[in-house]
C-alpha positions, 0 to 999 in steps of 0.5 A, a space after each residue: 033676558 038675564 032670567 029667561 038664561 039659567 033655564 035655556 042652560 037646563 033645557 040644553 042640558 035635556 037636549 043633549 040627553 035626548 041626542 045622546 038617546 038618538 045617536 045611541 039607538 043607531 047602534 044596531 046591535 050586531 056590529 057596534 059604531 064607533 062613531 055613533 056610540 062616541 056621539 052618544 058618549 058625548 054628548 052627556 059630558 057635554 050635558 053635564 056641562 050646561 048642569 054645571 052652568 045652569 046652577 051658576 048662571 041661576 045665582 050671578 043672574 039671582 033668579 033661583 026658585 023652585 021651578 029651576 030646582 024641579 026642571 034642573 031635575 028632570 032633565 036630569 033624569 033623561 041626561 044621567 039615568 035615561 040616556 046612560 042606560 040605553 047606551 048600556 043596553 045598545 053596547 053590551 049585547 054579549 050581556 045577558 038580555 033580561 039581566 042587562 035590562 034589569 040593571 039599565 032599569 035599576 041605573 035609571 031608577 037609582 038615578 031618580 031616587 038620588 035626583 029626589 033626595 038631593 032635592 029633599 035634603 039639599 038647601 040654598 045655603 048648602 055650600 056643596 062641598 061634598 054630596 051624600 051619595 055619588 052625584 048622577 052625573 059622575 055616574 052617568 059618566 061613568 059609563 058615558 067614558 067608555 062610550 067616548 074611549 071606545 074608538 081609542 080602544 079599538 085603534 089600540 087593539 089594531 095597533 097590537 094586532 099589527 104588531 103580533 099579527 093576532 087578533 085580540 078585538 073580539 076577545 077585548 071587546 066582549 070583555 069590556 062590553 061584559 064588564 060594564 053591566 057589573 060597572 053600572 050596578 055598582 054605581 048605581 048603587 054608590 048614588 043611593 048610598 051614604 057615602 061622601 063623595 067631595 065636590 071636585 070642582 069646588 075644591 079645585 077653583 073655589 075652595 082651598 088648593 092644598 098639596 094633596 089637591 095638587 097631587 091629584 091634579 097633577 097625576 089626573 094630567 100625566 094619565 092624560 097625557 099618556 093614555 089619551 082618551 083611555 084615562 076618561 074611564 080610569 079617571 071616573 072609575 077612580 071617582 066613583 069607586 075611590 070613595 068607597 074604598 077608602 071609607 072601608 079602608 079607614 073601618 079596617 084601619 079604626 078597628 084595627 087600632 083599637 085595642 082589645 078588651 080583657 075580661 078579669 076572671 074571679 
């Protein structure tokens, strides 16, 4: 029973891939369902979570292998490469076709590329407290959390134009819609690099909680509270794009402390 538990948990995790697919491929195109893209949306959060238990159910259960690490793969592909990037294709029609088509397919190769290197590089003993590369599933959220904050959006948009008496929807909408092409490249990108992204949940409730921690948990709570379902894709944004940023901040910094060499002439 114990054994047969870590495997349910994966395959839970391929399911919801495949209903986010499902819900996603309603969207007709013309006029983009709230309901269905939200759906869409989250059901890869929820995806996310039976990845995130499979692993622990695995160890308090010892029944970790091979077969667990393999299957724990492929399902991910479907959850955070295949699903995340029809949802891309079904929400960004203003988006060049062909192009917009080219990104989905470099998302979801990026994502099998990252799921095989983990693998490969990734031992038992690996304590997981950061990731070479941004994890799959951070970046498939990353474009899930503007599927889930798009009903939030457009209720804020009526809101204003009930104010104003204007309308702003067709405007911000394509905005958002063409800007999230450009948004999953990026990340796309991010999970094949080098970079080092830290293990937010390991440093949160396994690991040490020094003060910088708590600052972080604190102001992730305020965003919440103050701009409700529209933080989700702040949040991930931050994630996502915070570690580049800052390694390139800290070259710039290193070169900028180092001190100039003068030549002595003869």
């Amino acid at each position: 029973m114990f054994a047969v538990l870590p495997t349910l948990l994966t395959l839970g995790n391929v399911a919801c891939g495949f209903g986010s697919i499902t819900f996603a491929a309603k969207l007709d195109g013309s006029e983009t369902d709230p309901r269905n893209l939200f759906i869409a949306g989250l059901l890869i959060f929820i995806a996310m979570v039976f990845d995130m238990l499979d692993g622990s159910a695995a160890r308090w259960a010892k029944h970790t292998s091979d077969f667990g690490a393999e299957l724990d793969s492929l399902c991910d592909a479907v959850s955070f490469g295949v699903a995340p990037a029809f949802i891309l294709i079904k929400f960004s029609t203003p988006f060049h076709e062909r192009l917009l088509w080219v990104i989905a397919v470099l998302f979801v190769m990026c994502t099998v590329l990252r799921l095989a290197r983990f693998n490969v590089e990734t031992g038992e003993e690996d304590t997981h407290e950061t990731f070479s590369g941004l994890p799959s599933p951070a970046a498939a959220g990353t474009i899930a959390s503007f599927a889930v904050a798009y009903p939030e959006f457009l209720d804020r948009i009526a809101e204003w134009e009930l104010k104003s008496l204007q309308s702003y929807r067709e405007p911000l909408e394509t905005t958002v819609q063409i800007t999230l092409p450009f948004i999953a490249l990026a990340v796309a990108c991010l999970m094949i690099s080098r970079i080092r992204y830290p293990h937010v949940f390991n440093q949160l409730f396994r690991g040490r909680r020094n003060y910088y921690h708590m600052v972080q948990l604190i102001f992730t709570i305020a965003i919440i509270v103050a701009v409700r379902e529209m933080a989700v894709p702040l949040i991930f944004c931050t994630f996502a794009f915070g570690a580049p940023l800052r390694a390139l901040w800290s070259q710039i910094a290193a070169r900028g402390w180092q001190k100039p060499t003068t030549s002595v002439g003869n």
